[in-house]
C-alpha positions as CSV (number, residue, x, y, z in Angstrom):
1,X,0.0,0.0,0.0
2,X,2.8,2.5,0.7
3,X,4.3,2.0,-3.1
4,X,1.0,2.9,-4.0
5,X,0.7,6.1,-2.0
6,X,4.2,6.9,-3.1
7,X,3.1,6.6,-6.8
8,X,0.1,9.3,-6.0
9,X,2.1,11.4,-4.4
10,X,4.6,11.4,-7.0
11,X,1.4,12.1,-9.2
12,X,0.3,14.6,-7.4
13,X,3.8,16.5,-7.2
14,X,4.2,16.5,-11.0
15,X,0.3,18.7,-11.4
16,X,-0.8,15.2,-13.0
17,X,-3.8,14.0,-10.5
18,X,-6.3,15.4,-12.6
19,X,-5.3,12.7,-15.7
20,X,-4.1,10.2,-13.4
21,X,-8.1,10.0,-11.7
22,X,-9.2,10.2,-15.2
23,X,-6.9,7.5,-16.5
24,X,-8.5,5.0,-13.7
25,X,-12.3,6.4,-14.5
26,X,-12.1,5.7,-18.2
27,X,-10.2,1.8,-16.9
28,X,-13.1,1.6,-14.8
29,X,-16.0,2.7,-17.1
30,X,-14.6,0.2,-19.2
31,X,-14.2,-2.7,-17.2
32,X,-18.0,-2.3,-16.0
33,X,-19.1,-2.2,-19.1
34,X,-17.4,-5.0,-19.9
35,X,-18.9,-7.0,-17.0
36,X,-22.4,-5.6,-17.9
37,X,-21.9,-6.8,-21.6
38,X,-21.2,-11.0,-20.2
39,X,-23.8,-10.6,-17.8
40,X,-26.3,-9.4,-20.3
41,X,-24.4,-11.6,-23.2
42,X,-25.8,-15.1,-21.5
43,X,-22.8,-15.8,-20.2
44,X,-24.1,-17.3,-17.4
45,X,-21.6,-20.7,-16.6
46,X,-19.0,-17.7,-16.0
47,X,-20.7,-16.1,-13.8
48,X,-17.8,-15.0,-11.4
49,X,-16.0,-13.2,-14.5
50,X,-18.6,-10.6,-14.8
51,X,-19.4,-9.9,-11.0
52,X,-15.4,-9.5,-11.0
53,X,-15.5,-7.2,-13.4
54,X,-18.2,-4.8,-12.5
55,X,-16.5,-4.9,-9.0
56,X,-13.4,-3.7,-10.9
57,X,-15.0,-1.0,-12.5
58,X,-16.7,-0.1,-9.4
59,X,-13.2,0.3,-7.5
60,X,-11.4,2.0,-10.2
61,X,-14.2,4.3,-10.2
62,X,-13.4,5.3,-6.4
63,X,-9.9,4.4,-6.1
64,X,-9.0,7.7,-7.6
65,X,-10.7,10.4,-5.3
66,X,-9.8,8.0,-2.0
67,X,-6.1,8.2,-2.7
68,X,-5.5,11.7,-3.7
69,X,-7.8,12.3,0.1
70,X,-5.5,10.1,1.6
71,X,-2.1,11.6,0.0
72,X,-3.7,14.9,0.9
73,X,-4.2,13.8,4.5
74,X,-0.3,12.8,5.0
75,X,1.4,15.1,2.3
């Protein structure tokens, strides 16, 4: 966890948070999409690929604005 605060911080030093949390939203738009497309597909032996996915998405979604708070908090 601290390499990955390290890598925010880093982010946020450089003026880049703005297109890192963007970079992570599109990722995470994409991968619940994906999910929403096998689920709605009939994929439905594979179920656990799907739920995965749309929990991905969901994540990468808030991932970004909870680690710039938290770099913001200690930095």
């Amino acid at each position: 966890m601290d390499e990955a605060l390290e890598v925010v911080e880093l982010v946020a030093d450089s003026g880049l948070e703005e297109a890192f949390a963007w970079v992570l939203r599109i990722v995470g738009i994409l991968c619940l999409l994906a999910g929403l497309g096998l689920w709605l597909g009939g994929f439905m032996n594979l179920l656990w690929v799907p739920a995965l996915l749309v929990a991905l998405g969901l994540f990468l979604l808030v991932a970004p604005q909870v680690l710039l708070f938290v770099v913001e908090l200690t930095g």
